[in-house]
C-alpha positions in Angstrom: -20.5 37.9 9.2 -20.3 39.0 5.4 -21.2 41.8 3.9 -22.8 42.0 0.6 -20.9 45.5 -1.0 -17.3 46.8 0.2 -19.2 50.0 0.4 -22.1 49.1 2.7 -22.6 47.3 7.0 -25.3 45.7 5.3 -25.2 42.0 6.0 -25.6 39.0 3.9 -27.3 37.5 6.5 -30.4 39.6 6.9 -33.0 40.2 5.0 -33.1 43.2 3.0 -35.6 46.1 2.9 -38.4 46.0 0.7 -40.4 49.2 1.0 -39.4 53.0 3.1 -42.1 55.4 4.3 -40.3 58.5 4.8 -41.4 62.1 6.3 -39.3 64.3 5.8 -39.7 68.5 8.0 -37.2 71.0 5.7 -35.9 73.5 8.2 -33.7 76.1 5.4 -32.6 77.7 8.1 -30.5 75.0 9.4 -29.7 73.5 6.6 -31.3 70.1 8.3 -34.4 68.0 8.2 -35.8 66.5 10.5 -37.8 63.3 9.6 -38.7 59.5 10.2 -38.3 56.5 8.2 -40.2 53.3 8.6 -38.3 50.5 7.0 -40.1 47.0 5.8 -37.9 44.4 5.6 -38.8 41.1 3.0 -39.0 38.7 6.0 -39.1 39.5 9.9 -36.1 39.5 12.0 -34.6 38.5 15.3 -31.4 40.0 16.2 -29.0 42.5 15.2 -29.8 44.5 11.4 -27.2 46.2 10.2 -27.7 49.5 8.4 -25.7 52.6 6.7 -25.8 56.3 8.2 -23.9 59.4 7.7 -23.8 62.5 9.6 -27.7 61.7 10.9 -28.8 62.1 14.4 -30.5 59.0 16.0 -32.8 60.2 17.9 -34.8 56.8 18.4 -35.5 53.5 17.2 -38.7 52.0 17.8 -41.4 49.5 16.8 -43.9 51.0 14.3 -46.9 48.7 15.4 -46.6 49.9 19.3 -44.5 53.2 19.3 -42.5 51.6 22.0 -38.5 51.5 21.9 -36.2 48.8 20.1 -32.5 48.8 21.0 -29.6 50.4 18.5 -26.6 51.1 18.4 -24.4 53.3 16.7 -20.8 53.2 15.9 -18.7 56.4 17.9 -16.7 56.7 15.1 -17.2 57.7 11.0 -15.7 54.7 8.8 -14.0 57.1 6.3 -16.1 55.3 3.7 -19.2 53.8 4.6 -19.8 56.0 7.5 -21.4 54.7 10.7 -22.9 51.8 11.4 -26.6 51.1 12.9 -27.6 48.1 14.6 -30.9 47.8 15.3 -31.4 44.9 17.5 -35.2 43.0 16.1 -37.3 40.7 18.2 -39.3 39.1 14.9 -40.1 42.6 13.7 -40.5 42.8 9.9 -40.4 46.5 10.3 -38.9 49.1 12.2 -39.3 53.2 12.5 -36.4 55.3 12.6 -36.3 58.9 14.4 -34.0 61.2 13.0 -32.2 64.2 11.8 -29.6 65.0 8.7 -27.0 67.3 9.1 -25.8 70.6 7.2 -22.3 68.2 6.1 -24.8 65.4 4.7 -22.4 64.5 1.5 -25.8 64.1 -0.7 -27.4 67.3 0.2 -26.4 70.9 -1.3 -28.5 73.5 0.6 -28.2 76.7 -1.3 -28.8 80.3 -0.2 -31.3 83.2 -1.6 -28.1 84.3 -3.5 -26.6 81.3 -4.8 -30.0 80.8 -6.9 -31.3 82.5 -10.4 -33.6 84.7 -9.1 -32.2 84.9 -5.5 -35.2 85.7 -3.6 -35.8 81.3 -1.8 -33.6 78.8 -0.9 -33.4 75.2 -3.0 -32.1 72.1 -1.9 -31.3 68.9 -3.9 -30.0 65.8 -3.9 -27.0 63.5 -5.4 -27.1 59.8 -3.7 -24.9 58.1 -6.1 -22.8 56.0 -5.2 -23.2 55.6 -1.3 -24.7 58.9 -0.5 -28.5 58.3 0.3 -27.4 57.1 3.5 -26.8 60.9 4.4 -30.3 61.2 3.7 -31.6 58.5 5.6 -30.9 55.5 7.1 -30.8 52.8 5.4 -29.2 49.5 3.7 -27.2 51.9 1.2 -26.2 49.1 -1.4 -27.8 48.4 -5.0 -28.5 45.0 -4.0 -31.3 46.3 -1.9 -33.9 47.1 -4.1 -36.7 49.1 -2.4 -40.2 51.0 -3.1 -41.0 54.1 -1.2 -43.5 56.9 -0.4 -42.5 60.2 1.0 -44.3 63.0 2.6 -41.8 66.4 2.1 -43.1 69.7 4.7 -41.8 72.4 3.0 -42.6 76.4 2.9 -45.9 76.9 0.8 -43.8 79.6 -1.5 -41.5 76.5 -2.9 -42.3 73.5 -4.5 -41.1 70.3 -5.1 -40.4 67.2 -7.1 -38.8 63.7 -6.7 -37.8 60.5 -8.7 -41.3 58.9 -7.8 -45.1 59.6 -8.8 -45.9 63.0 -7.7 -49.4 62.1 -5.4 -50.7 65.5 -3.6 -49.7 69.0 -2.7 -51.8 69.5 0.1 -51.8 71.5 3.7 -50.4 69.5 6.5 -53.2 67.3 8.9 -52.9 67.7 12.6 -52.0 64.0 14.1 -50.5 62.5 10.7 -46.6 62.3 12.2 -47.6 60.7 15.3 -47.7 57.3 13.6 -43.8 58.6 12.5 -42.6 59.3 16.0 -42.8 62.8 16.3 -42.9 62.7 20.3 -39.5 61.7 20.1 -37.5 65.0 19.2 -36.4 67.4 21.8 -38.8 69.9 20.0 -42.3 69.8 19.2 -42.7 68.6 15.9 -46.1 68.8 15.5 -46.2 72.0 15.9 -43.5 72.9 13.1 -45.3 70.1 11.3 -48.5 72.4 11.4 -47.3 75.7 11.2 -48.6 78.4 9.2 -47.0 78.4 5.6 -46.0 74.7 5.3 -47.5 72.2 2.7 -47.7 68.8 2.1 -46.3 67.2 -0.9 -47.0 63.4 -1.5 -44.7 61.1 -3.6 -44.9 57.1 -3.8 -42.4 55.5 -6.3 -43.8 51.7 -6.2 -41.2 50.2 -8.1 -38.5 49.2 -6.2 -35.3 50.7 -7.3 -31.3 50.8 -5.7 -31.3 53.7 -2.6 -28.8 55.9 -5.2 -31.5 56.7 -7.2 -33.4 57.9 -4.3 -33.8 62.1 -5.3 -35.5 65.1 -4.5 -35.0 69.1 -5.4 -37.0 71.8 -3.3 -37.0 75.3 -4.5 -38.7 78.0 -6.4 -39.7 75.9 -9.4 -41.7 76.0 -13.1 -41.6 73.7 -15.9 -42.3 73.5 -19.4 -44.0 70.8 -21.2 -41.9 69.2 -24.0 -43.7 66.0 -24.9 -46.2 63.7 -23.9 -44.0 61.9 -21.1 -41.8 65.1 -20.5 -41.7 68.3 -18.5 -38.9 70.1 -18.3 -38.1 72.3 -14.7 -36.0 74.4 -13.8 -35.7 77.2 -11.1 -38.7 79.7 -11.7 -36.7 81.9 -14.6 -38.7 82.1 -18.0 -35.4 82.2 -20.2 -34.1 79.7 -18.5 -37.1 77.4 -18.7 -37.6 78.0 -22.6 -33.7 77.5 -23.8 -34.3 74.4 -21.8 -37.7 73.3 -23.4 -35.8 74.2 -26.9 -32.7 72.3 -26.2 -34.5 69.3 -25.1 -37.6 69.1 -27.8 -36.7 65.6 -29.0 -36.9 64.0 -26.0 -40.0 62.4 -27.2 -38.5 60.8 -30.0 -35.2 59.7 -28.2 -37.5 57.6 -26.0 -39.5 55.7 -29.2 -36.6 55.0 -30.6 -35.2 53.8 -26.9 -38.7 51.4 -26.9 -38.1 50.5 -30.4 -34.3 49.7 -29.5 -34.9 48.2 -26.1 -38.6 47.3 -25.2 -41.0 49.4 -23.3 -40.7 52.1 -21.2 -41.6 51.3 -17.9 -41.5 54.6 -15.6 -44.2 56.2 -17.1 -43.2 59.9 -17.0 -39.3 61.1 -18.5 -39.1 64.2 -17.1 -35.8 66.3 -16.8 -34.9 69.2 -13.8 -32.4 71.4 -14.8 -30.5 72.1 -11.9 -28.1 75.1 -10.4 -24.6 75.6 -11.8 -23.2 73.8 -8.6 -24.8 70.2 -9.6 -21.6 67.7 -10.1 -22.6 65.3 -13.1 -23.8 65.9 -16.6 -27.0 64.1 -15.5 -28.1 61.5 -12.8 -30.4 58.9 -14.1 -32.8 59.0 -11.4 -35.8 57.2 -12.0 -38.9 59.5 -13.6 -37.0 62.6 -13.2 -33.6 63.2 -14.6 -31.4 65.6 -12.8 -29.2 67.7 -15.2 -26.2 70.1 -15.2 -27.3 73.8 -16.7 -23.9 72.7 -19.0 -25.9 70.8 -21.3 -27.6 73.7 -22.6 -25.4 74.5 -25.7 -28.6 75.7 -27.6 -27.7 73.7 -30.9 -29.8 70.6 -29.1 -26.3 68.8 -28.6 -26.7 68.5 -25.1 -29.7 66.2 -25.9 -26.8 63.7 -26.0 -26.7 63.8 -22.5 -30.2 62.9 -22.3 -30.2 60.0 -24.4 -27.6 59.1 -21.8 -29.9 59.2 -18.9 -32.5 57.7 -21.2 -30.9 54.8 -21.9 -30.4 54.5 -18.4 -34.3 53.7 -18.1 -33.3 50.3 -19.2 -30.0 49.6 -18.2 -29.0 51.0 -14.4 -32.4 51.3 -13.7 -34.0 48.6 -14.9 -31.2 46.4 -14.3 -28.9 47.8 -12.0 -25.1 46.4 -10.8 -24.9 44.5 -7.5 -22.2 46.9 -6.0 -20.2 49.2 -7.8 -17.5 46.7 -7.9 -19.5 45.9 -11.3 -20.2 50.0 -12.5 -19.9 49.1 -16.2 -22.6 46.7 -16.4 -24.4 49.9 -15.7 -22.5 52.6 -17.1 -21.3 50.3 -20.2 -24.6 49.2 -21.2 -26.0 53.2 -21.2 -23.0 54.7 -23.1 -23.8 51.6 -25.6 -27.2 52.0 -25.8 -27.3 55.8 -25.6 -25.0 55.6 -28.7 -27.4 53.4 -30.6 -30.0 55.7 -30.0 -28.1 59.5 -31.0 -27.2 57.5 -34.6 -30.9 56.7 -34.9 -32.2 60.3 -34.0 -29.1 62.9 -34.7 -27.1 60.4 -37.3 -24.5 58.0 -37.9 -21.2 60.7 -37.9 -22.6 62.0 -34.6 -22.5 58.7 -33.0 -19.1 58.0 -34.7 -17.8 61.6 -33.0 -19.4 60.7 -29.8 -17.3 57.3 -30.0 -13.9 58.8 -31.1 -14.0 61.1 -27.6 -15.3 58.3 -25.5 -11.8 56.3 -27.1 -9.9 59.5 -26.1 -10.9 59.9 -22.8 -10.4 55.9 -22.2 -7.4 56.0 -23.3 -6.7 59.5 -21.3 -8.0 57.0 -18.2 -5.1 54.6 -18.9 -2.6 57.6 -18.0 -4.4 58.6 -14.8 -4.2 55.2 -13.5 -0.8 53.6 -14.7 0.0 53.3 -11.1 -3.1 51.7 -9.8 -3.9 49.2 -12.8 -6.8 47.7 -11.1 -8.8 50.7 -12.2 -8.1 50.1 -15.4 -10.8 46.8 -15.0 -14.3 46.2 -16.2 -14.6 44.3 -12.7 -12.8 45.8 -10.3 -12.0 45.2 -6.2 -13.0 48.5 -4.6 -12.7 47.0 -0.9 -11.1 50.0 0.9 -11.2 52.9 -1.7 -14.2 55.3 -2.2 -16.1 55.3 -5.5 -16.0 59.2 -5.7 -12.3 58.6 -5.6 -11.8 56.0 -8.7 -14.9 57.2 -10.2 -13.8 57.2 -14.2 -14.4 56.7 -18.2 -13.2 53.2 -17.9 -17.0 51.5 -16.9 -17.8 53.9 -19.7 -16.3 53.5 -22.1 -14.2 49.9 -21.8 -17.6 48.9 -21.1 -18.6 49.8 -24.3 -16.3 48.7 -26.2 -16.9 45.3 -24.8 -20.3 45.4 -25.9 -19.3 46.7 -29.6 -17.1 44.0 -29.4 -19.6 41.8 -28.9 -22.0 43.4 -31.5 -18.8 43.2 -34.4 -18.5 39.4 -33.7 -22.2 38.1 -33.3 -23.7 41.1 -35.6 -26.3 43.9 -34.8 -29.2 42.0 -35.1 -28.0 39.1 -33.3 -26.8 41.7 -30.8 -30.1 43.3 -30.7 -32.1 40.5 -29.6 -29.7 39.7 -26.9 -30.1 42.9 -25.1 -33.6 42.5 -25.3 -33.9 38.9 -23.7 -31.5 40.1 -21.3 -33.2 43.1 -20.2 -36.3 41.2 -20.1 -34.6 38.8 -18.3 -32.9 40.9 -15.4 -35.6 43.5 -15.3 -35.8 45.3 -11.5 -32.6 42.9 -10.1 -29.1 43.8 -9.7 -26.6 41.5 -10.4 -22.8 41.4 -10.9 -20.6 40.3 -14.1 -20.3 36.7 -13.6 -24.4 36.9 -13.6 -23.6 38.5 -17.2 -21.1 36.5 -18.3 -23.3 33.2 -17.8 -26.2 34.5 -19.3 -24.2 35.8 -22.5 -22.4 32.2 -22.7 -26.1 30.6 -22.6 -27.4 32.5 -25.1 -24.1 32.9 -27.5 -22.9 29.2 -27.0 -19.3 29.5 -27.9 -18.7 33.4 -27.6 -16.0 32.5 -25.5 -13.7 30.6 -27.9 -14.4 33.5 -30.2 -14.1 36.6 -27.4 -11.3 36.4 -24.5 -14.5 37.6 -21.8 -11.6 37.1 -19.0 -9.0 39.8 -20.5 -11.9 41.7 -21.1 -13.7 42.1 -17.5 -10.9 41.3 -15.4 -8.0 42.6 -17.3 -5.9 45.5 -17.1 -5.4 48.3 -19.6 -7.3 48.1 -23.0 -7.3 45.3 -25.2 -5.8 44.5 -28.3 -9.2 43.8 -29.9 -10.7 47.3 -28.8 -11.5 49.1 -31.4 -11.1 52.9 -32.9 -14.3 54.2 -34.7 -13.5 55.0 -38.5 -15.3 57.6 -40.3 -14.8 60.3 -42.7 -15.1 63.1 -40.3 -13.5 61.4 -37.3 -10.3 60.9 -39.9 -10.2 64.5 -41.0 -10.6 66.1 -37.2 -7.4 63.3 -36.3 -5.7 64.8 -39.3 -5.8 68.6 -38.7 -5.1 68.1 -34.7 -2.2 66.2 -36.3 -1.1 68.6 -38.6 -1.1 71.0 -35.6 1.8 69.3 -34.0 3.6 70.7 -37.4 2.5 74.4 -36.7 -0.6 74.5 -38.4 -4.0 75.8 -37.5 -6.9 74.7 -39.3 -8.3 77.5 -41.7 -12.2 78.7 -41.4 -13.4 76.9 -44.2 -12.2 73.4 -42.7 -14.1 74.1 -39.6 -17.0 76.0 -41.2 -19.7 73.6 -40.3 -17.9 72.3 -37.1 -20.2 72.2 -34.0 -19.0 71.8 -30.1 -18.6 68.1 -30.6 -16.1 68.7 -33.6 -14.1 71.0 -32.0 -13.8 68.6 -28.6 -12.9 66.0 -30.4 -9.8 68.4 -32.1 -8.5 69.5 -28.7 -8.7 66.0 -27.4 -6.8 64.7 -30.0 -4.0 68.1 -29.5 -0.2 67.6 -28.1 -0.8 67.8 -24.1 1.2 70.9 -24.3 2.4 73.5 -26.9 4.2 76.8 -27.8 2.1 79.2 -25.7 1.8 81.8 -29.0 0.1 78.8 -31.0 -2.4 78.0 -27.9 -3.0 82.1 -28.6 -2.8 81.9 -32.4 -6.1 79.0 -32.4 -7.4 81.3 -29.8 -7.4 84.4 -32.1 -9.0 82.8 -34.5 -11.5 80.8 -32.9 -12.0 82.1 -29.7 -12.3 78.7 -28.3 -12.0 80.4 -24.4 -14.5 82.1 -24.9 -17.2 79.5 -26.2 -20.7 78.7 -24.5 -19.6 75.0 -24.8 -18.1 73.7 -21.9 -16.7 70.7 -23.2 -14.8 72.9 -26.1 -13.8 75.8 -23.6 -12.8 73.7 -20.4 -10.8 71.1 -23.0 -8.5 74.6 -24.6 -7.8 75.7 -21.0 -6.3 72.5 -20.0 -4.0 73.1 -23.0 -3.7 76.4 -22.0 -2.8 76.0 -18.8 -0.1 72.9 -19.4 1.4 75.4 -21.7 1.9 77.6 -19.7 0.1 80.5 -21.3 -0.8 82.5 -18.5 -2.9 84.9 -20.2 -5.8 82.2 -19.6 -5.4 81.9 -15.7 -8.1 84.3 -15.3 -10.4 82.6 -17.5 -9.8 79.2 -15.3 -10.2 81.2 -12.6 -14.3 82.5 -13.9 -14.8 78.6 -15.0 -13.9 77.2 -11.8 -16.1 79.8 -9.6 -19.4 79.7 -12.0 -19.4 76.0 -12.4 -19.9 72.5 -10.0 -19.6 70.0 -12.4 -16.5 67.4 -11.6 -15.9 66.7 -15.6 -14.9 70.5 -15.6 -13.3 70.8 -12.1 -11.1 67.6 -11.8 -9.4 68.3 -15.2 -8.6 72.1 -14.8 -7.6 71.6 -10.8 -5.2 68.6 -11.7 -3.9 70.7 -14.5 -3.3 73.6 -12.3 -1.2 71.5 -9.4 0.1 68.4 -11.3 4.2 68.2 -12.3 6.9 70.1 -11.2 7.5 73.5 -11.1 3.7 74.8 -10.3 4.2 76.9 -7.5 2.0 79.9 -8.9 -0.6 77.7 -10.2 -0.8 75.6 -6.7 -1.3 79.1 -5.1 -3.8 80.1 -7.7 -5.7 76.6 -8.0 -5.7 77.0 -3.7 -7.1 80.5 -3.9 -9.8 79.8 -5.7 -11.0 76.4 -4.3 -10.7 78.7 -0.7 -13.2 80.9 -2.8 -15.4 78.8 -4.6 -15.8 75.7 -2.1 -19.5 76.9 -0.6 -20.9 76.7 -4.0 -19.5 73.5 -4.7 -21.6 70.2 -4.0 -19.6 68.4 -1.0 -18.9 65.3 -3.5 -17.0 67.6 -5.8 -15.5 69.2 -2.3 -14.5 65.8 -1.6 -12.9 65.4 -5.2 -10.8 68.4 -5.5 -9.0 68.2 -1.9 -8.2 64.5 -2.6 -6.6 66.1 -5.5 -4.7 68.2 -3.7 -3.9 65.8 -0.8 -2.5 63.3 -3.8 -0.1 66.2 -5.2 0.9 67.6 -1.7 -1.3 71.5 -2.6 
């Protein structure tokens, strides 16, 4: 038997699931919920159906028609990757219902305490399913390639509230009866009763257009929003400065998305709306249909972290819209956003902050090339990820060699062309998910001869970047190259050459800095700039890597406060590997191992996952 995704049991074989009901019992105090899925499948099915898990409780299987039991099995042991594996075994069933519980190690769910919150009086709970964490959620086949629609009801405590990448329906009290078509009879507990208990409410969801399991999402905790736009709401936790630095930082939204229709054809989710999440969150943002999940991090307050959001925008069309088959093919999704996310900040913030946003996106690719010049296959558009876990090789390179690809492809054809290419194809591929060759067939059909004029093999298959890749050229970009340049001769830029400099400016300079330096010029730029001390993330986190590879220890307890008050990997992965990479680190290992031992339970278990592999890889 074959399976479609090196990261997914699911079988090529069987059909795939079209459509999950799921109710889902939050119990805070164990960290665990207790719920039932009913999976439809696109045709019915006799024998064995393979699905994902991880870290769920089984507690039955059974036929949603008759309540009666189906056989399963369930594999005794974890794959290291995909988890365990279900078989449920079908007699012409075209659905089946699932009995279960999640776990307080589910690698999707961070369950945080009164304390670790804002206003530390409830608990909140979210989600992060991508890559191949939904299947910690719920079972199910946990691979793009099976596009599904879903409805959820979510129990939670009446004092919380919640919200979810699908149409929000109801908020209503819970009915007496209404689980016993989910299978409640079948936990060792009386659900119903929990179900039904004084305090709990009801909130209805349906998302009815069918969209990859890692975009699956929900947050539960003590929530308010502010409206920013037509389409948009902005929430947060409960916290009124919070809420309105938000609702500033983000007041464009509304014209990032006309120019996103104008760029690449209708919207089709209806609502944009953006959840700032706690400090512990791991990305920048996650794309997740109708509600866009965000790190706190991109509130600089100079509306530069709208950047981000034009990110997750873009997404709207390309990743969620059209989504990669397995992640195998990540740039067709990650490529296609950074492109398009660029096209849109040149419309709305202007051409020299698209060019800026370009120059680091070439510095971190070629920053990529270094990390993996002993495993070149991650260095590939298309890549063979049997065996490795995407959290592990998760990089810039689907970002930004996918890009370049596509500006590649936009230099030799021209813009317009270019334009009306994206559009046929997104029109095309709407709501599938498909892999590169899919891409490269279409593109050859609809650019007759593109590959006598582009090498498409070096480019999606190749290692390393190619020779026709290309290095963004503008006035600004030039000048910030020059003074990190001049640096390297002793020389630290004066006010009036930075005067007008914003976070992305300053990034851009550090990027573009030696790797290491004389520890009283790393204190000298300090002095003057007190670049350790800035609100940006991106500026500060970038001078304490060159801080701490220069040894200046004066900083240490600076990494230290960065590492404990933020979650997100872009931050942590940089400042841990700086910490315990190369020889002669002894006090930093102790330090960087101290503080993971001190900051783990705030940490979201992918970036747990992250930082040990870091330290298993250089022997912490």
């Amino acid at each position: 038997m074959a399976t479609i995704d090196p990261h997914s049991f699911t079988e090529s074989t069987h059909p795939l699931t079209t459509h999950i009901s799921l109710s889902l019992y939050f119990d805070f105090s164990s960290s665990t919920i207790h719920a039932a899925a009913i999976l439809t499948l696109a045709s019915p099915h006799a024998g064995p159906l393979s699905m994902d898990t991880r870290s769920l409780t089984i507690h039955q299987v059974l036929d949603p028609q008759t309540l009666t039991p189906l056989p399963f099995t369930l594999s005794p042991t974890d794959d290291p990757i995909k988890g365990r594996h279900l078989i449920v075994t079908l007699s012409d069933h075209s659905s089946v219902l699932i009995v279960f519980s999640t776990s307080p190690s589910s690698s999707a769910l961070q369950w945080l305490s009164p304390p670790q919150t804002f206003n530390k009086l409830h608990p909140f709970v979210y989600t992060q399913c991508q890559a191949i964490h939904a299947r910690s959620v719920f079972p199910c086949q946990d691979t793009p390639a099976a596009r599904v629609r879903y409805k959820a009801l979510i129990n939670i405590p009446r004092q919380l509230s919640a919200v979810m990448a699908a149409r929000h329906e109801d908020r209503r009290p819970p009915v007496a009866g209404e689980t016993k078509a989910f299978g409640s009879s079948c936990f060792d507990f009386d659900y119903e009763s929990l179900w039904c208990a004084d305090g709990r409410v009801v909130e209805e969801f349906e998302m009815n257009q069918p969209v990859p399991p890692y975009l699956f999402a929900f947050a539960v905790g003590e929530l308010g929003f502010r409206e920013v736009g037509p389409r948009t709401r902005v929430y947060a936790e409960s916290v009124p400065s919070i809420l309105d630095a938000a609702a500033r930082e983000f007041a464009g939204t509304e014209e990032m998305i006309r120019q996103g229709e104008r760029l690449f054809g209708d919207y089709d989710w209806e609502r944009f709306d953006l959840l700032v999440l706690p400090p512990s969150f791991p990305y920048g943002g996650m794309e997740n249909p109708r509600m866009v999940f965000l790190t706190p991090t991109v509130i600089k307050g100079d509306a530069s972290g709208a950047q981000v959001v034009a990110h997750e925008l873009a997404h709207s069309w390309t990743g969620n819209l059209i989504t990669n088959k397995n992640n195998e093919h990540f740039w067709l999704n990650e490529g296609f956003t950074t492109y398009a996310e660029r096209r849109i900040v040149e419309v709305v913030q202007g051409e020299d902050r698209a060019v800026l946003n370009i120059g680091i996106g070439w510095r971190g690719l070629n920053e990529e090339m270094e990390r993996f010049k002993d495993n070149l296959e991650c260095t590939k558009l298309k890549t063979n990820q049997e065996g490795l876990d995407p959290d592990d090789v998760y990089s810039q390179v689907p970002y930004e060699k996918g890009f370049q690809f596509l500006w590649r492809i936009e230099r030799q054809i021209g813009r317009p062309a270019f334009d009306e290419f994206i559009k046929k194809y997104i029109a095309t591929f709407k709501f599938k998910s498909i892999d590169t060759e899919t891409f490269l067939n279409f593109l050859k059909e609809n650019v007759p001869g593109i590959e006598k004029q582009i090498d498409l093999e070096l480019w999606t298959e190749g290692t390393g970047i190619p020779p026709d890749a290309y290095e963004p050229v503008s006035s600004l970009y030039s000048k910030i190259v020059s003074l990190a340049n001049e640096f390297k001769l002793g020389k630290i830029p004066k006010e009036d050459e930075v005067a007008d400099w914003q976070g992305q400016e300053w990034e851009l300079y550090l990027e573009n800095l030696p790797k290491s330096a004389e520890a009283s010029q790393v204190l000298a730029l300090d002095e003057r700039y007190r670049l350790s001390e800035s609100k940006d993330y991106e500026v500060k986190v970038a001078f304490l890597q060159l801080a701490i590879s220069s040894s200046c220890k004066d900083y240490y307890g600076e990494v230290e406060k960065t590492l404990k008050e933020v979650g997100r990997m872009k931050y942590l992965r940089p400042l841990y590997i700086a910490l315990v990479q190369g020889a002669g680190k002894d006090e930093e290992k102790i330090l960087a191992k101290r503080v993971f031992a001190e900051a783990r339970d705030s940490y979201h278990p992918i970036a747990q996952g992250v930082v040990e592999s870091i330290f298993a890889k250089h022997g912490v």
